[in-house]
C-alpha positions as CSV (number, residue, x, y, z in Angstrom):
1,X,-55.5,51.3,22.4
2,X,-57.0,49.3,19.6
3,X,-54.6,47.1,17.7
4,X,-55.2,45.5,14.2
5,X,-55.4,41.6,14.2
6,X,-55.6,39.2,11.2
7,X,-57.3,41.0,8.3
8,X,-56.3,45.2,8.1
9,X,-59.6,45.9,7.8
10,X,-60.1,44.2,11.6
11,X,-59.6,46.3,14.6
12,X,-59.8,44.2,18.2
13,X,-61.2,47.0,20.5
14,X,-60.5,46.9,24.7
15,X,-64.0,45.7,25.2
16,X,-63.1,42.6,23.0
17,X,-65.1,43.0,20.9
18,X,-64.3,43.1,16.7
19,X,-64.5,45.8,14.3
20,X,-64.4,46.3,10.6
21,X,-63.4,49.5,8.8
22,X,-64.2,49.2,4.9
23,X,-63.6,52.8,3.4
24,X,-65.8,55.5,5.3
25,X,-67.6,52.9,7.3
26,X,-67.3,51.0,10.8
27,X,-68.6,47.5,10.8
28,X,-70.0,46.2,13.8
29,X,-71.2,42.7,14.8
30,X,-75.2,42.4,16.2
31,X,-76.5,39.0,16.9
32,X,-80.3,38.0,16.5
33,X,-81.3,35.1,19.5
34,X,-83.0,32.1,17.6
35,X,-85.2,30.4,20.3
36,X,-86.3,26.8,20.1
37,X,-89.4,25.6,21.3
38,X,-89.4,22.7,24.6
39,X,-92.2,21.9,26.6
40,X,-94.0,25.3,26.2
41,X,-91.0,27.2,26.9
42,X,-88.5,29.0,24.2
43,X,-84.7,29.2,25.0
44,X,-82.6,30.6,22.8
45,X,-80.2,28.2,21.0
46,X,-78.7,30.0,18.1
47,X,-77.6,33.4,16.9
48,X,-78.0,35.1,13.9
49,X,-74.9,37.6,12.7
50,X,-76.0,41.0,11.3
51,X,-74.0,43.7,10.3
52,X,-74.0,47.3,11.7
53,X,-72.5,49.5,9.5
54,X,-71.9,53.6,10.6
55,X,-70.1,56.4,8.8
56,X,-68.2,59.2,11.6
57,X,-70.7,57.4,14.4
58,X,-74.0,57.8,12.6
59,X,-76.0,54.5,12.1
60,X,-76.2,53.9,8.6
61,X,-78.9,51.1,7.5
62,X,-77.7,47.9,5.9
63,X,-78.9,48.1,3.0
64,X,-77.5,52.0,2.2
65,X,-74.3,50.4,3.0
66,X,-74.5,47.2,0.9
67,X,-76.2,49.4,-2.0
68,X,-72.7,51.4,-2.2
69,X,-70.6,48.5,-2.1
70,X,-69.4,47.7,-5.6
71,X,-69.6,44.4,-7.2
72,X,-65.9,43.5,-7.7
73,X,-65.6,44.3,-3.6
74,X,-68.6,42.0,-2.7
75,X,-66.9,38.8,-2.1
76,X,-64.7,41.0,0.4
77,X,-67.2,42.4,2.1
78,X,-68.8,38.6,2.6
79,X,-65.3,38.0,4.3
80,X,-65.2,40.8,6.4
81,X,-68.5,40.5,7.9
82,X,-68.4,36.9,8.3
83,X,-65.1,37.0,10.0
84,X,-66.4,39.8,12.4
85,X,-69.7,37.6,13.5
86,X,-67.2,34.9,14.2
87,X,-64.3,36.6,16.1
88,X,-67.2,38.2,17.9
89,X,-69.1,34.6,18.8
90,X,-66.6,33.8,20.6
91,X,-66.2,37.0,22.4
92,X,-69.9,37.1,23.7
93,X,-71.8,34.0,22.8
94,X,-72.3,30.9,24.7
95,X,-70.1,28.3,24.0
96,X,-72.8,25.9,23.6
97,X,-75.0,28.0,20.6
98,X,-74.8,27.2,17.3
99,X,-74.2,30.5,15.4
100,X,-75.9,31.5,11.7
101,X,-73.9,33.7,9.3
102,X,-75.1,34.7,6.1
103,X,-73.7,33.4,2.3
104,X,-74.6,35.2,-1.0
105,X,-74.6,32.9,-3.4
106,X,-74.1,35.5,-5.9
107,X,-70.9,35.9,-5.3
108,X,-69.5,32.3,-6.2
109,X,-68.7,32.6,-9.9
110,X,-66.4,30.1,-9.5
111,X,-65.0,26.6,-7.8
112,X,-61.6,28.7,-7.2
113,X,-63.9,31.4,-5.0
114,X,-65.3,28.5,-3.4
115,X,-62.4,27.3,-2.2
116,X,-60.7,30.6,-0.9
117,X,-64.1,30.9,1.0
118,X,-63.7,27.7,3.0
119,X,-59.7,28.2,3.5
120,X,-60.7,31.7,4.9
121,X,-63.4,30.0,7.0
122,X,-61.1,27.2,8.6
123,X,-58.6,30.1,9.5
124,X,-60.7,32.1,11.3
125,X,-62.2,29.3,13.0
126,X,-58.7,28.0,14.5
127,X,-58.5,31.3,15.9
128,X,-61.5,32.1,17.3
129,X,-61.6,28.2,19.0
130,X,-64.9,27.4,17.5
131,X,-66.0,24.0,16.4
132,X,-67.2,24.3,12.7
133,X,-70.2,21.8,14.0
134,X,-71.5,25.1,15.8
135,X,-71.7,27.2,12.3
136,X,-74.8,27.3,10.3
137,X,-74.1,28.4,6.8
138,X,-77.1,30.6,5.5
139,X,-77.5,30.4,2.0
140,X,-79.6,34.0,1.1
141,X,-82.2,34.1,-1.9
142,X,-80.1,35.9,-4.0
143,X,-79.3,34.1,-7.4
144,X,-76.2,31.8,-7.8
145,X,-73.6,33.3,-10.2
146,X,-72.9,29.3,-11.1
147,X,-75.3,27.1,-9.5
148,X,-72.0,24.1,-9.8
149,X,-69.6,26.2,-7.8
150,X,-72.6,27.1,-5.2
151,X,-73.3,23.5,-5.0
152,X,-69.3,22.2,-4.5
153,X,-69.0,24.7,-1.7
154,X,-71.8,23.5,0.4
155,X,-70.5,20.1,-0.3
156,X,-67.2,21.0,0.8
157,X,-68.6,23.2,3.7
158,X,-70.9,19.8,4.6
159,X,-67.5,17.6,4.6
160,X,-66.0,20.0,6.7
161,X,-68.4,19.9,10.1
162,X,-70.4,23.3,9.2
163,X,-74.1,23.4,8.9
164,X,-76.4,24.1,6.0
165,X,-80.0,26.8,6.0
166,X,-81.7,28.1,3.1
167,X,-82.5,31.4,4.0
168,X,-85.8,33.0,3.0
169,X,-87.7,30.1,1.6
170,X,-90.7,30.9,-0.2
171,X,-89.2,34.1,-1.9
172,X,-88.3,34.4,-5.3
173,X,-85.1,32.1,-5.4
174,X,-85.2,30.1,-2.0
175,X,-88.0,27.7,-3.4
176,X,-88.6,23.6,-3.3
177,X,-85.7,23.3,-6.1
178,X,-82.8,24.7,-4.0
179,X,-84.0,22.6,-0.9
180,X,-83.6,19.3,-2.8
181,X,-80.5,20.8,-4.5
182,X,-78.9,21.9,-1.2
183,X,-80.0,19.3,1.1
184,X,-80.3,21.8,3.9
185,X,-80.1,21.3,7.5
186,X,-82.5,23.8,8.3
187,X,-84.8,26.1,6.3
188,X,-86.2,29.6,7.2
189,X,-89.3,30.1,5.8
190,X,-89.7,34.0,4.6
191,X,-91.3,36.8,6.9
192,X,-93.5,38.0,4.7
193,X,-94.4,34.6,3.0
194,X,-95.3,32.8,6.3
195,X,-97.2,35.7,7.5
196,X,-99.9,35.9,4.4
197,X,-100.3,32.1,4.8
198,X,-100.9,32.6,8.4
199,X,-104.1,35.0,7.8
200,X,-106.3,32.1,6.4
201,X,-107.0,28.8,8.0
202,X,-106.2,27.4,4.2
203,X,-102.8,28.7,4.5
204,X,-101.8,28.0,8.3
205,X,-102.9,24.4,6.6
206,X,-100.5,24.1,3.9
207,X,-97.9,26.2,6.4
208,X,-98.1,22.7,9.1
209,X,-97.9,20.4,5.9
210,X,-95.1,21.9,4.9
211,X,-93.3,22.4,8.3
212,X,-94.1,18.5,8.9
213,X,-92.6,17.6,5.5
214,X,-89.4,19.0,6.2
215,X,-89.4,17.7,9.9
216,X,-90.3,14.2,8.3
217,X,-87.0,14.5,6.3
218,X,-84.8,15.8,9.5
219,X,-84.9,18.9,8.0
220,X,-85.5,21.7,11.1
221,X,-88.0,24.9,10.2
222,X,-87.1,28.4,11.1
223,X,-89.8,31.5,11.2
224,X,-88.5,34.5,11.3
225,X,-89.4,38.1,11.6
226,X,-92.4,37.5,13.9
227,X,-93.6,40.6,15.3
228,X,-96.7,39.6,17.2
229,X,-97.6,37.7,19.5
230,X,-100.6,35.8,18.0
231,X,-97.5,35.0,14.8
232,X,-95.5,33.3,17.7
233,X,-98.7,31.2,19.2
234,X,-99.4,30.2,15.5
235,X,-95.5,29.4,15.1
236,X,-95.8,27.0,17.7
237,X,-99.1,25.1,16.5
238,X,-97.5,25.2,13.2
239,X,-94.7,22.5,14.5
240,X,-92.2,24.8,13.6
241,X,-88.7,23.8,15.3
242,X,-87.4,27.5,15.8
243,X,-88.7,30.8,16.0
244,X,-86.9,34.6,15.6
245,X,-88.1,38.2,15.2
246,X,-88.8,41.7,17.1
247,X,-91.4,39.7,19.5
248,X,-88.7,37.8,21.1
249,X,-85.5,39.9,21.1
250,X,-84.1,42.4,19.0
251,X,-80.9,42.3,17.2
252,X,-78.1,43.7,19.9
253,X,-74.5,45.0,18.9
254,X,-71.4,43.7,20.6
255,X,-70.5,43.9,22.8
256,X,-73.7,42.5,25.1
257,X,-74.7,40.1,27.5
258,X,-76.3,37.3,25.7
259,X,-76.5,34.4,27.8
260,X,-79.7,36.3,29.2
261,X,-81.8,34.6,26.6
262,X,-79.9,31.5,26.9
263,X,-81.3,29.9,29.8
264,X,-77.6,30.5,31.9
265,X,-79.1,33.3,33.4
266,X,-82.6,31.8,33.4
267,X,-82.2,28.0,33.8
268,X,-86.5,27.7,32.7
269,X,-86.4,29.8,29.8
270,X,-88.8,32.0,28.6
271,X,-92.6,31.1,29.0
272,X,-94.2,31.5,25.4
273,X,-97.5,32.9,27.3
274,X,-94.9,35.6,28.7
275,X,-93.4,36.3,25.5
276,X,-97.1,37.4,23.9
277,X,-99.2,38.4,27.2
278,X,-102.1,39.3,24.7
279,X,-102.9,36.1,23.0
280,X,-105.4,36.0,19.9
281,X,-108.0,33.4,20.1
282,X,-107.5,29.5,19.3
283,X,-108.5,29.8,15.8
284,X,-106.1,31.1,13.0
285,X,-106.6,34.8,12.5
286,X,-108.9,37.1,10.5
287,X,-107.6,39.1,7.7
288,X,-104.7,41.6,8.6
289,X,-107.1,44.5,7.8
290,X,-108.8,43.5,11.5
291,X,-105.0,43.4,12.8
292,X,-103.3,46.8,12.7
293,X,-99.6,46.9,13.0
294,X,-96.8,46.8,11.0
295,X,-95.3,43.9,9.3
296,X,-91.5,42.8,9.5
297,X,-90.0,43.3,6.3
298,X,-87.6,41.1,4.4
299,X,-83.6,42.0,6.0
300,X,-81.3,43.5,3.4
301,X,-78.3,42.9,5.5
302,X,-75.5,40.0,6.1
């Protein structure tokens, strides 16, 4: 039988892995591989948490779920489903890869809010045995409630070992101001964003400046939600440190086998020419009226 653990709205099931019940809803844990690129090969290295939710075991997407939850139970929810993707890292995940799990800045109207979220964080941590030099704090585009208490926590989250992305970058609120504010780790430049600039040879330009600015400063670039192959070839060209999206592996609830992308299973990795068997010629690609297929939309979920 199931037994509760830590936080009454967490239920350790026999297969190990966590749930979360929050009202109607089950909360489950998927995990997104991040792959790096190494000598034309991409391994995965990192793990991106994203909840699940489903009401009497029908799916029900994200963003329905996070559109119903209210506003005074949103820094609950952010506890909930951050302490599910970290009980459930250590469940399934290789020991070795860094894990990314998602903030909403929105939520920190305060230094006091702050502070509960680290103390929560340092808890959970000593129990699921994971170094805090393994968790990469992503910061969302949403709009800080109080751009000082957002900018003491990731101090404070900095000081303590964790890791710091700006998610999105190149949407509304993740622009050049919150990189020099936040003094991110790691930026992941926006699906949607990345994939307009990739359609001109003007824009894949200003796409390599800006992934070798950011490199220049020890700052490591992320594209996600590449669908297609001829995205991932340009990814690479681009200098870009890290790539994630449909193309490479889809999102996959606990509780799974994930040290298949990991090289454990597959000590070479996975080839990039294997990974897009079709690949578009050398230049950068015609407009996306010549290239039918559907883009990856921005993620609404945690």
């Amino acid at each position: 039988m199931s037994k509760s653990i830590g936080l009454a709205q967490i239920i350790r099931q026999d297969d190990a892995s966590s749930t979360g019940v929050w009202g109607v809803y089950t909360l489950q844990s998927a995990f997104q591989p991040i792959f790096s690129f190494a000598d034309g090969k991409l391994t995965a290295t990192a793990y991106e948490g994203l909840i699940r939710p489903s009401r009497q075991g029908e799916p029900v997407p994200p963003g329905v779920f996070f559109a119903n939850v209210d506003g005074a139970d949103r820094l609950q929810i952010e506890t909930l489903t951050r302490t599910l993707h970290l009980l459930n890292a250590a469940a399934f995940l290789p020991t070795d890869a860094a894990i990314f799990i998602n903030f909403d800045p929105s939520v920190f109207t305060d230094a006091s809010i702050a502070e509960l979220a680290l103390r929560d964080m340092r808890h959970v941590l000593n129990e699921a045995g994971i170094d805090p030099r393994r968790v990469v704090c992503e910061v969302t585009e949403k709009k800080p409630a109080s751009e000082e208490a957002l900018f003491g926590f990731v101090s404070a989250l900095k000081a303590n070992g964790f890791r710091i992305a700006v998610d999105d970058f190149g949407s509304d609120e993740s622009d050049i101001k919150r990189i020099r504010n936040l003094k991110p780790d790691i930026v992941k430049f926006d699906a949607h964003w990345i994939s307009r600039l990739m359609e001109s040879g003007a824009g894949f330009a200003l796409l390599k400046e800006m992934v070798a600015n950011f490199e220049d400063k020890g700052i490591r670039t992320v594209f996600e939600g590449l669908e297609q192959s001829w995205q991932l070839q340009l990814a690479e060209r681009s200098g870009a440190s890290m790539v994630q999206g449909y193309v490479l592996a889809l999102p996959e609830i606990v509780p799974a086998n994930f040290s298949i992308y990991s090289g454990q299973e597959n000590a070479s990795g996975r080839d990039i020419a294997a990974a897009a068997p079709h690949p578009e010629p050398a230049h950068v690609p015609q407009a996306r009226a010549q290239r039918p297929g559907r883009s990856f939309g921005k993620r609404t979920y945690s």
